[in-house]
C-alpha positions as CSV (number, residue, x, y, z in Angstrom):
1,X,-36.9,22.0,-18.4
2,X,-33.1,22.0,-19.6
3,X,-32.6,18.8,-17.9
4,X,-35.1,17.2,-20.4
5,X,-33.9,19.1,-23.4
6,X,-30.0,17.5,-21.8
7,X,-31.5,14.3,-21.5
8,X,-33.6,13.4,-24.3
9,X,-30.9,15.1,-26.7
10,X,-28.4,13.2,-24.8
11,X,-29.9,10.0,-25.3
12,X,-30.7,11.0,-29.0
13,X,-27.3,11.2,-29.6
14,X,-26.1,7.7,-27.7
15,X,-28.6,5.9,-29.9
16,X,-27.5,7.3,-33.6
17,X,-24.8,4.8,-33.4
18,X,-27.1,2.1,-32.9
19,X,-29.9,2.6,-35.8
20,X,-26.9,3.8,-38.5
21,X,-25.0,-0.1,-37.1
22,X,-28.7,-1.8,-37.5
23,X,-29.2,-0.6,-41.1
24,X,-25.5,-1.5,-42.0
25,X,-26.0,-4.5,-45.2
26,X,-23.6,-7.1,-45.7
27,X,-21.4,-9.1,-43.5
28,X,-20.1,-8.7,-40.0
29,X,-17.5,-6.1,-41.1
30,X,-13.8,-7.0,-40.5
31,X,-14.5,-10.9,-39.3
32,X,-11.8,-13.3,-39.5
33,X,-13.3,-16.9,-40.3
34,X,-10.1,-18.3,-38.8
35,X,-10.6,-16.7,-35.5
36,X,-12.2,-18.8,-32.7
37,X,-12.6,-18.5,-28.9
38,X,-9.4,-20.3,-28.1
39,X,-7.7,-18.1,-30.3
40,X,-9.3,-15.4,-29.2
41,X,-8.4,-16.1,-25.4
42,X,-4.3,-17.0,-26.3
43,X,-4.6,-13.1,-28.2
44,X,-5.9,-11.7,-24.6
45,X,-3.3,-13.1,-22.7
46,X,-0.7,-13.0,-25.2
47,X,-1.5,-9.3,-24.2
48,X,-2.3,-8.9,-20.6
49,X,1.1,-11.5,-19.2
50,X,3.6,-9.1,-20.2
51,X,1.4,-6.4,-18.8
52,X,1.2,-8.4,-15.3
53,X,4.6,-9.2,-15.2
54,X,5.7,-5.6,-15.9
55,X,3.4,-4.3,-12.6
56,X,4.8,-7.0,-10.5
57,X,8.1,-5.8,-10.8
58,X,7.2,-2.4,-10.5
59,X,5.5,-3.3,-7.8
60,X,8.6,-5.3,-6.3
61,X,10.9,-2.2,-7.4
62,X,8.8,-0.2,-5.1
63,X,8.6,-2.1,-2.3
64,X,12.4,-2.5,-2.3
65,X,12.7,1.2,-2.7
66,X,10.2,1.8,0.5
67,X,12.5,-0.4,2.4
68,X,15.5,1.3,1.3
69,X,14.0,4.3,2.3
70,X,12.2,3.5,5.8
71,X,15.6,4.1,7.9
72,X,14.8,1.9,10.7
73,X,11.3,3.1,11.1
74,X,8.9,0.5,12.6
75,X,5.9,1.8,10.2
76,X,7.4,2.0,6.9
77,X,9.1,-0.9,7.6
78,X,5.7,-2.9,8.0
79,X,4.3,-1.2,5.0
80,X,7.4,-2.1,2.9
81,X,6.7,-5.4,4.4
82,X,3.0,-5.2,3.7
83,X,3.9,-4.1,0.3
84,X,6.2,-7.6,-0.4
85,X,4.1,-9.8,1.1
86,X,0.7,-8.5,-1.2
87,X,3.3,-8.7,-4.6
88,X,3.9,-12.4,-3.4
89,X,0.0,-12.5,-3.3
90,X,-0.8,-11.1,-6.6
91,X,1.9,-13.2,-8.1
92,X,0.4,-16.2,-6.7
93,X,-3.0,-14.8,-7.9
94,X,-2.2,-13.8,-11.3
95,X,0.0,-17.5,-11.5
96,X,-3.5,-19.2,-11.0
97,X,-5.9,-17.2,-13.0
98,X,-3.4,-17.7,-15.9
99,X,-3.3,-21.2,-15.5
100,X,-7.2,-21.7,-15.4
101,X,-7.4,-21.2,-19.2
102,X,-4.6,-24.2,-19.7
103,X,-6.2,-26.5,-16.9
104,X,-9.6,-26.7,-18.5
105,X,-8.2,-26.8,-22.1
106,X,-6.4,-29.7,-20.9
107,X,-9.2,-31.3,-19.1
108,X,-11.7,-30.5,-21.5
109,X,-11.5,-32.4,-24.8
110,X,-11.8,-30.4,-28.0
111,X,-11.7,-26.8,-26.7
């Protein structure tokens, strides 16, 4: 019985938001007419390449401190190793997926 009362209060509550946004008149509130997808996509990344580049070299900054700190032992050797070799990875990765977006803008005429 409460799990009803939870539930169908629950669900109440998680559609309010909806029905007060579908009765909203007027424009789409704070939309830039300037604004497009390309724009849009630059503002994301704009965001998330400084955020990439600042894991990487944490990333980097703790592998180097793992090897520091492995003393000549086989196993944290190989997992300071382990550790480099996926940084080189997701540097490689992150390289490519940001260069996607310029590829096809280039190839693509008028996006």
């Amino acid at each position: 019985m409460n799990k009803k009362i939870i539930t169908s209060v629950s669900a109440i509550l998680l559609s309010l938001p909806v029905t007060i946004l579908a009765f909203t008149p007027g424009s789409v509130p704070n939309a830039v007419p300037t604004l497009d997808v390309p724009g849009v996509i630059d503002i994301i990344f704009s965001i998330l390449w400084p955020i990439t580049v600042a894991f990487f070299i944490i990333m980097f900054v703790l592998a180097a401190f793992l090897f520091a700190t492995a003393q000549g032992d086989a196993e944290k050797v190989k997992s300071a190793r382990a550790a480099v070799i996926w940084g080189i990875v997701g540097v490689f990765v992150a390289l490519v997926a940001f260069s996607i977006v310029f590829i096809v803008r280039n190839l693509l005429p008028g996006v």
